[in-house]
ZALUM-685222 format. One line per 5 residues: their letters; for each residue y, z, x of C-alpha. Coordinates in nm, 4 decimals, m for minus. Layout:
<pts>
A> Y Z X ~ ...
</pts>
This chain:
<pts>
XXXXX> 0.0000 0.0000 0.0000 ~ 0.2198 0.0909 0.2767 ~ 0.4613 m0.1812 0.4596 ~ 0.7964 m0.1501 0.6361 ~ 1.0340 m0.1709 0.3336
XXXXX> 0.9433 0.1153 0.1186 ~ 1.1288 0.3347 m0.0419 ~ 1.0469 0.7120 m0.0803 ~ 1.2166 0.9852 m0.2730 ~ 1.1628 1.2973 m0.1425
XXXXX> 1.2893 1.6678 m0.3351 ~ 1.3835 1.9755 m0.0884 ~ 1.4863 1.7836 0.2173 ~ 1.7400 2.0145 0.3354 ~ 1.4841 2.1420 0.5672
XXXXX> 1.1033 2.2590 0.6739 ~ 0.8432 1.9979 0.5371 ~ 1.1228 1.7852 0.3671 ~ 1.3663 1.7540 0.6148 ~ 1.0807 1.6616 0.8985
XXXXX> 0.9741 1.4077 0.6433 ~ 1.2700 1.2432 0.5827 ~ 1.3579 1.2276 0.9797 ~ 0.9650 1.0588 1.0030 ~ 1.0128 0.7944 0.7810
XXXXX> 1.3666 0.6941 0.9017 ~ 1.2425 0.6856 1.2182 ~ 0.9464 0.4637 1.0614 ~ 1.2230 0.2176 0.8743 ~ 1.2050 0.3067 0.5715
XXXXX> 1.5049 0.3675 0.3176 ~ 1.5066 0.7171 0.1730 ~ 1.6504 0.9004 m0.0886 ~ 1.6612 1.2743 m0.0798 ~ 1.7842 1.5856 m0.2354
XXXXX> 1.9685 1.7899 m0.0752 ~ 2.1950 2.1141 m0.0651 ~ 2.4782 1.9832 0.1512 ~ 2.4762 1.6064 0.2172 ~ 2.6579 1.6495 0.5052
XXXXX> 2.4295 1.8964 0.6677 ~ 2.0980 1.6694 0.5881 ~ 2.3185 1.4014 0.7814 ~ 2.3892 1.5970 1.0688 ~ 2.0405 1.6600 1.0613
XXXXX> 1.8645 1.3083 1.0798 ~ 2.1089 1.2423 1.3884 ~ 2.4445 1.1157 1.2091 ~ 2.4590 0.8367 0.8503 ~ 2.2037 0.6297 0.8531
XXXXX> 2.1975 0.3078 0.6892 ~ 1.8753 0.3723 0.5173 ~ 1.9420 0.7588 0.3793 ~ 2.0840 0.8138 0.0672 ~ 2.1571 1.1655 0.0166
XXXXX> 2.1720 1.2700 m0.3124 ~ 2.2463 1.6597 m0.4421 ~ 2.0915 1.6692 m0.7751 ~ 2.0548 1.9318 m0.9746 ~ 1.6402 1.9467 m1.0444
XXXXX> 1.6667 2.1937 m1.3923 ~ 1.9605 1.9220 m1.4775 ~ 1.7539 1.5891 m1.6912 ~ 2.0638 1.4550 m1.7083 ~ 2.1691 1.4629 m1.3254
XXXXX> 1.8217 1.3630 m1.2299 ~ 1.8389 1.0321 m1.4383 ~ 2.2110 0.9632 m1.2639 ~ 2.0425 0.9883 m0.8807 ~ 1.7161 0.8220 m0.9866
XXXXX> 2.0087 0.5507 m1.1131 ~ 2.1332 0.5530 m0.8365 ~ 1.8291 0.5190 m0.6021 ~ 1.7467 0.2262 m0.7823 ~ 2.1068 0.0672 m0.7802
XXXXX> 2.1065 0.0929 m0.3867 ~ 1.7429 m0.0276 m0.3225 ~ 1.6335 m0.1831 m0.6258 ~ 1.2887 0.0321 m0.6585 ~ 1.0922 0.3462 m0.5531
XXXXX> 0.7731 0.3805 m0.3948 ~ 0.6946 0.6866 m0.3175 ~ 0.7898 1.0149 m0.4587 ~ 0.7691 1.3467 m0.2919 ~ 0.8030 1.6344 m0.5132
XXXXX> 0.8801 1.9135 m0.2457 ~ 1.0763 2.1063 m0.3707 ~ 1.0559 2.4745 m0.4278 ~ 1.0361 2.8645 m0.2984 ~ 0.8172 3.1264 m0.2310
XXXXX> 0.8358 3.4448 m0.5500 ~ 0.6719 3.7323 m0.4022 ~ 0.6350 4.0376 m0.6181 ~ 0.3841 4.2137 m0.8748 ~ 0.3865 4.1058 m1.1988
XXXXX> 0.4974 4.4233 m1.2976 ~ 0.7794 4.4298 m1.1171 ~ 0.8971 4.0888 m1.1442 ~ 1.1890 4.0235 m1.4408 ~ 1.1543 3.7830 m1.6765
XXXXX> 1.4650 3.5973 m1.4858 ~ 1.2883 3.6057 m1.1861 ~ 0.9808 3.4485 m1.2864 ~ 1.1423 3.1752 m1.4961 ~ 1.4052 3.0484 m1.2388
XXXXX> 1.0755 3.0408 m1.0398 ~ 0.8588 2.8106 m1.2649 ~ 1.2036 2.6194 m1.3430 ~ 1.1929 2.4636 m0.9805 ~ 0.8545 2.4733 m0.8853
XXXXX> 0.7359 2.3433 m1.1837 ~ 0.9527 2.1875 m1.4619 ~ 1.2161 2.0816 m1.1875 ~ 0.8883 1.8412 m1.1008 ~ 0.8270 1.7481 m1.4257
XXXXX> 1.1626 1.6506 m1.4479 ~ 1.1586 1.4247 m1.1931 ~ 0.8155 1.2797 m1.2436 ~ 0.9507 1.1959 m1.6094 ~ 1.3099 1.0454 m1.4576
XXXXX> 1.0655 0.8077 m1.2206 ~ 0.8207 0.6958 m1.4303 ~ 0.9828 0.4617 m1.6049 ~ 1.0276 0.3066 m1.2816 ~ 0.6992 0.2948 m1.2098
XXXXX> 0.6139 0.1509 m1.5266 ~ 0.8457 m0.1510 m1.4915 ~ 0.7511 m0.2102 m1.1516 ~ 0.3928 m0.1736 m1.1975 ~ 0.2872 0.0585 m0.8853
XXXXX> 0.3903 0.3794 m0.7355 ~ 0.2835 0.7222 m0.5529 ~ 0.3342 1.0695 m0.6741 ~ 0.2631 1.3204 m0.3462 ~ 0.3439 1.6503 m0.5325
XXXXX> 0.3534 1.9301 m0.3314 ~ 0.1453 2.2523 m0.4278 ~ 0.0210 2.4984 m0.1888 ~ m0.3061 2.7068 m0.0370 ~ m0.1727 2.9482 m0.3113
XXXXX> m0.2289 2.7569 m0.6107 ~ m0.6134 2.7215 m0.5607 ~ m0.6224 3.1138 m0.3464 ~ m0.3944 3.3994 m0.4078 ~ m0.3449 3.7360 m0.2539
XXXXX> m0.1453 4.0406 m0.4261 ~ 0.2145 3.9778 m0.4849 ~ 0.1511 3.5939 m0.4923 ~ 0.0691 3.5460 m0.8795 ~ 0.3969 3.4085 m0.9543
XXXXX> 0.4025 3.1453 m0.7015 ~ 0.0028 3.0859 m0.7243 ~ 0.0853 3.0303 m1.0746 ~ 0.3470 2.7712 m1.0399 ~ 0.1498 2.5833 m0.7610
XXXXX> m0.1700 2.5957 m0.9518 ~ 0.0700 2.4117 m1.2443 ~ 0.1216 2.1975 m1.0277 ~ m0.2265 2.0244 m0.9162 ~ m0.3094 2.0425 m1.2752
XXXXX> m0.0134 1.8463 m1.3772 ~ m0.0522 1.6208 m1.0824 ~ m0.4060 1.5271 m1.1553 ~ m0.3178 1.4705 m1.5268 ~ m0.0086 1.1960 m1.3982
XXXXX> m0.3349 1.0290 m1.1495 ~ m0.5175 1.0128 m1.4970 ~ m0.2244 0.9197 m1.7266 ~ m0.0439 0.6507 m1.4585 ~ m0.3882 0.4703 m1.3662
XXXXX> m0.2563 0.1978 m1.6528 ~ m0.0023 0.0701 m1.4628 ~ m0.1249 0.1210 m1.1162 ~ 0.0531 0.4367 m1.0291 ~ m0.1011 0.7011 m0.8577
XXXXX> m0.0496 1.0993 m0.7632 ~ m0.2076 1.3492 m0.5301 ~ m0.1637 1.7217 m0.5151 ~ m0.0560 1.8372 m0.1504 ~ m0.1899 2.2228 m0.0763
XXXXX> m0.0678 2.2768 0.2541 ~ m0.1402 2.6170 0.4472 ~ 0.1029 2.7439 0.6377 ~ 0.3836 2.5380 0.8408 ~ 0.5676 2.6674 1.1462
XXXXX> 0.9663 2.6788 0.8943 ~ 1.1721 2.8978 0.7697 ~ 1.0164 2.9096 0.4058 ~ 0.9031 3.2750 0.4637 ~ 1.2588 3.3677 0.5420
XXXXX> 1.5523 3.2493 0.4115 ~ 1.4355 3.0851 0.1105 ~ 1.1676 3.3699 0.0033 ~ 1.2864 3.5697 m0.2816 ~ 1.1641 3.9291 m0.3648
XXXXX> 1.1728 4.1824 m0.6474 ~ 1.5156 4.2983 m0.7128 ~ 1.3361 4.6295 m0.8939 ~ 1.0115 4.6481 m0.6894 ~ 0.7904 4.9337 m0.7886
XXXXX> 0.7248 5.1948 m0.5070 ~ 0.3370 5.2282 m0.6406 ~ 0.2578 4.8894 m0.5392 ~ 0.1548 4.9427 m0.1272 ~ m0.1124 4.6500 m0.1162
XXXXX> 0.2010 4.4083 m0.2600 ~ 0.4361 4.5651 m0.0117 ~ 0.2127 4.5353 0.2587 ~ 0.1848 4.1379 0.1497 ~ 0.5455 4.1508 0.2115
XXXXX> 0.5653 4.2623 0.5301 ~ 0.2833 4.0395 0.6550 ~ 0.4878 3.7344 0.5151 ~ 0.7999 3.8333 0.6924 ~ 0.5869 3.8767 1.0400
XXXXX> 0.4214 3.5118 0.9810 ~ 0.7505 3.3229 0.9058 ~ 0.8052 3.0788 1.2252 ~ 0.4873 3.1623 1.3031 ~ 0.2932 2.9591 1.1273
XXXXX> m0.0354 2.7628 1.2285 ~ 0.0811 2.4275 1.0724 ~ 0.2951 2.1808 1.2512 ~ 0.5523 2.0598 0.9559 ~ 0.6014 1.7221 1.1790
XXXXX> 0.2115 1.6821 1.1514 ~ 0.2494 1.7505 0.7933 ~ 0.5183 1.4571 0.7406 ~ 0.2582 1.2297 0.9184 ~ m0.0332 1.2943 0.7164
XXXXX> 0.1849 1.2119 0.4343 ~ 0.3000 0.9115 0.5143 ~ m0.1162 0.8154 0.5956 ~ m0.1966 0.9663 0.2775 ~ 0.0628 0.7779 0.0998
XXXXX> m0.0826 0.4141 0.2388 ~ m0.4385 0.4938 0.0692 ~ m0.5962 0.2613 m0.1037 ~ m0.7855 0.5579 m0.3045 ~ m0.6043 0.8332 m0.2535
XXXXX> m0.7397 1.2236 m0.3484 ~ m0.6375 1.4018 m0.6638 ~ m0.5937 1.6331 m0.4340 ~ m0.5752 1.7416 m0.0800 ~ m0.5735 2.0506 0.1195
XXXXX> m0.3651 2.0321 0.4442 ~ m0.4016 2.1837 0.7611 ~ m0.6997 2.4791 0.9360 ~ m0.5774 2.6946 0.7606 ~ m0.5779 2.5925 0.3780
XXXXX> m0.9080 2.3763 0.4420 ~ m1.0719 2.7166 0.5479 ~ m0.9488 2.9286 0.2727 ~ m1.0348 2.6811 0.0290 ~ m1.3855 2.6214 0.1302
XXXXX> m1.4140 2.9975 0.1200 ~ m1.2932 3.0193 m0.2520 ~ m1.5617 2.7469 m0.3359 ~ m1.8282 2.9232 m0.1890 ~ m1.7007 3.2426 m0.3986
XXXXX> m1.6553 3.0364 m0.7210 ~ m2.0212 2.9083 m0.7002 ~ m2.1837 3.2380 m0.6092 ~ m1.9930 3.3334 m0.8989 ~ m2.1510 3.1036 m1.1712
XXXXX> m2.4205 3.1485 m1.0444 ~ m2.4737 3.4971 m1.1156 ~ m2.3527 3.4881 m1.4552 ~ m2.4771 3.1627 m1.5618 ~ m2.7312 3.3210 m1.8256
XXXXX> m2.4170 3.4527 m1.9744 ~ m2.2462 3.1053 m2.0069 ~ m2.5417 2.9408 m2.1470 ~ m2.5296 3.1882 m2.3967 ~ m2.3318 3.0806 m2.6084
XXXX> m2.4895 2.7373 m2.7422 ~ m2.4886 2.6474 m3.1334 ~ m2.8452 2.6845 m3.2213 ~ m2.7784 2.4953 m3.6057
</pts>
């Protein structure tokens, strides 16, 4: 699918996995659009303007906003490729002791602030016949640890949405594969990790979690450039994966979940045969 003039649009470029994206496929020649914080910054960032870059700082919660960039994309390269749904932050925190405000602004990006996007491009897609969804989940939404239900839950929304748009797009050639990544050597542990603002003292094992994610930020096994790579292979598939888990680290964890599921059914699967009509 790949060739030298595609164009991506990728969500959450203003740094980490995005922004090391974004630098690989300029660097590649291809034109990209990308959401960003501060246009200028992401500039500054990629090594000055760029012919190719279009840096766009759309609002993801905003339908409206979205459908003006995705305008806009298509007014200054005539079509989209590839889409990168990247966007998003780490929620860590007990249920508990999470507000309601908290765990909505949460879902709002990680999950409808995709959807949002995925229904903006579509339409796109449709027209044109062919295009790539890479939609970025996580490790977390297939394996989660105390304090990560939020986020696990937003991330496991979004490989079950993704493999739904690979089912529902197959009609007009369009395609889209769930990303879990494990960790990557960025700042996402720091600066854009958000906490309780009322945590509960009683929780130690979710406090613990805390402080383990604050040691592991920029310390990360994963190598985000690596990451951007495998993306832009993954993207020139022929038959790409509904989904695919990225890096040691999430492979790993995720083989070790399987193992646990199966064991699992196993041992209760008397239980759910039981409960067959017999009419």
């Amino acid at each position: 699918m790949q060739n030298p003039s595609q164009v991506w649009l990728v969500t959450g470029a203003s740094g980490g996995l995005g922004l090391a994206l974004v630098k690989a496929l300029l660097a590649a020649g291809h034109r990209v659009a990308a959401t960003t914080r501060n246009a200028d910054k992401l500039a500054e960032a990629v090594g000055g303007s760029h012919e190719n870059l279009l840096a766009l700082t759309m609002a993801l919660t905003d339908e409206a906003d979205i459908k003006r960039g995705i305008a806009a994309i298509t007014e200054r390269f005539g079509r989209i490729d590839i889409t990168v749904n990247n966007a998003g932050y780490i929620l860590v925190g007990a249920i508990e002791e999470l507000s309601d405000a908290e765990i909505r602004a949460n879902f709002d990006i990680n999950v409808f602030g995709m959807m949002n996007v995925i229904r903006a491009v579509m339409p796109v897609y449709r027209a044109q016949k062919s295009g790539r969804f890479l939609n970025i989940s996580s490790i977390s939404g297939s394996v989660t640890d105390p304090g990560q239900a939020i986020y696990s839950a937003s991330k496991a929304a979004v490989i079950m949405l993704t493999e739904a748009v690979d089912d529902e797009g197959r009609d007009f050639n369009v395609r889209a594969t769930a990303v879990c990544p494990g960790g990557l050597r960025t700042s996402f542990l720091g600066g854009s990790a958000r906490f309780p603002e009322q945590p509960i003292a009683d929780y130690a094992s979710v406090r613990q979690y805390e402080e383990n994610y604050r040691r592991l930020n920029q310390n990360q096994s994963g190598d985000p450039a690596k990451a951007a790579r495998a993306l832009i292979t993954l993207a020139a598939a022929d038959n790409p994966p509904k989904r695919i888990y990225l890096g040691t680290d999430s492979f790993a964890a995720m083989e070790r979940k399987m193992g646990k599921v199966a064991a699992e059914m196993a041992a209760w699967d008397e239980l759910s045969h039981s409960t067959k009509y017999e009419g």
